[in-house]
C-alpha atoms as one frame of an Amber mdcrd trajectory, in Angstrom:
protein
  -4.567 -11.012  14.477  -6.796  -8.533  16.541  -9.237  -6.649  14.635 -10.131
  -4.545  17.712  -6.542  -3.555  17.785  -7.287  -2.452  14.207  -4.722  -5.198
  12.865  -4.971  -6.343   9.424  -3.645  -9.323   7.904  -1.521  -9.605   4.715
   0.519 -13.036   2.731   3.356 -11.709   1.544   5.736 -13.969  -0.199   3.567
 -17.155   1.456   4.304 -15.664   5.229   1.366 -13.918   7.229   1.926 -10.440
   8.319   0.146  -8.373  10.687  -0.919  -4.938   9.684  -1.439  -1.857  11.707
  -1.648   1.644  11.689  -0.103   3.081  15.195   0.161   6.870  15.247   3.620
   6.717  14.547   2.569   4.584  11.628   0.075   7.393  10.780   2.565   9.763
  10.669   4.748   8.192   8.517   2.067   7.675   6.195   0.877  11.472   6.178
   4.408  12.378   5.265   5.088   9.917   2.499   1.452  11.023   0.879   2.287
  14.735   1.941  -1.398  14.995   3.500  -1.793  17.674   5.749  -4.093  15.744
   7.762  -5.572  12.597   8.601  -8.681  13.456   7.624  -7.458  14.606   3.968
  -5.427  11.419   4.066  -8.885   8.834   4.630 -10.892  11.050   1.777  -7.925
  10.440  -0.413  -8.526   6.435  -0.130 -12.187   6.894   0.290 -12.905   9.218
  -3.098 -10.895   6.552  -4.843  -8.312   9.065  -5.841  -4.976   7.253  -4.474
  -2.436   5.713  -6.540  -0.770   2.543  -6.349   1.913   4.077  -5.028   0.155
   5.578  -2.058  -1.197   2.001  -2.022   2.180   0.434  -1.543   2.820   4.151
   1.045  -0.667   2.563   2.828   0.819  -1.611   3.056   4.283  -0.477   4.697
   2.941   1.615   7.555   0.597  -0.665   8.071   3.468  -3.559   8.217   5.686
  -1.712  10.133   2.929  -0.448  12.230   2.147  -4.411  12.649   6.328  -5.070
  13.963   8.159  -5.889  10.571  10.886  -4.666   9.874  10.371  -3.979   5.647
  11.357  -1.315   3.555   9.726  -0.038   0.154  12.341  -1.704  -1.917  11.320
  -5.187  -0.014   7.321  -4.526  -0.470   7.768  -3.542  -4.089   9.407  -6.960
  -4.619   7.331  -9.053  -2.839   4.307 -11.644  -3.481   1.310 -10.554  -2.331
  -1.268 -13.437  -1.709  -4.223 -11.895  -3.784  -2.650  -9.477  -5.976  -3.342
  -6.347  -6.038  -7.306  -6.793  -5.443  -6.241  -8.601  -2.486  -3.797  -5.501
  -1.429  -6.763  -2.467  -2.023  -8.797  -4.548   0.247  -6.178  -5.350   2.852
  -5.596  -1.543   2.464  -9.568  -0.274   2.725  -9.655  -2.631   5.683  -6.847
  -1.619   7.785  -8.574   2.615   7.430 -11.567   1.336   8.229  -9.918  -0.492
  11.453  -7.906   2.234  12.248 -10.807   4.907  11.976 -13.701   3.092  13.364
 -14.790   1.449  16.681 -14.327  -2.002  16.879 -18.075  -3.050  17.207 -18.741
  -1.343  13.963 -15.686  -3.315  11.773
């Protein structure tokens, strides 16, 4: 895991995945939350006004940004190491990564 590349890390089901939110990740997460930008789609997360369903939207770009090959079905199912405390952070980390420079994550 590279946290300059903005990656993330997340157990699901016992197995270590890498998060990370590419643009094409980005854009796939902008249309799931229907955001018209990405700067409406950080003040969602940061004003504490997302769902866990934008949650879950959040986890599988981030996956798929990371390389695996998961759909929602397969995420919904899963075991997250953590819970769901474990999955907001995961989440608030991998914006933070994605929207900040390295030297101040």
């Amino acid at each position: 895991m590279n946290p300059y590349r903005g990656e993330v890390m997340l157990v699901l089901n016992g197995e270590a995945q890498v998060m990370r939110l590419t643009l094409g990740a980005l854009a796939e997460l902008e249309s799931a939350l229907k955001t018209g930008s990405l700067l409406a789609l950080v003040e969602r997360f940061e004003q504490g006004s997302f769902s866990a369903s934008d949650l879950v939207a959040l986890l599988l770009a981030g996956l798929r940004g990371g390389g695996a090959d998961i759909d929602r079905a397969t995420l919904n199912a899963a075991e997250i190491k953590g819970g769901a405390v474990a999955a907001a952070q995961a989440g608030a980390l991998l914006l933070k990564r994605a929207f900040t420079l390295p030297d101040a994550v």
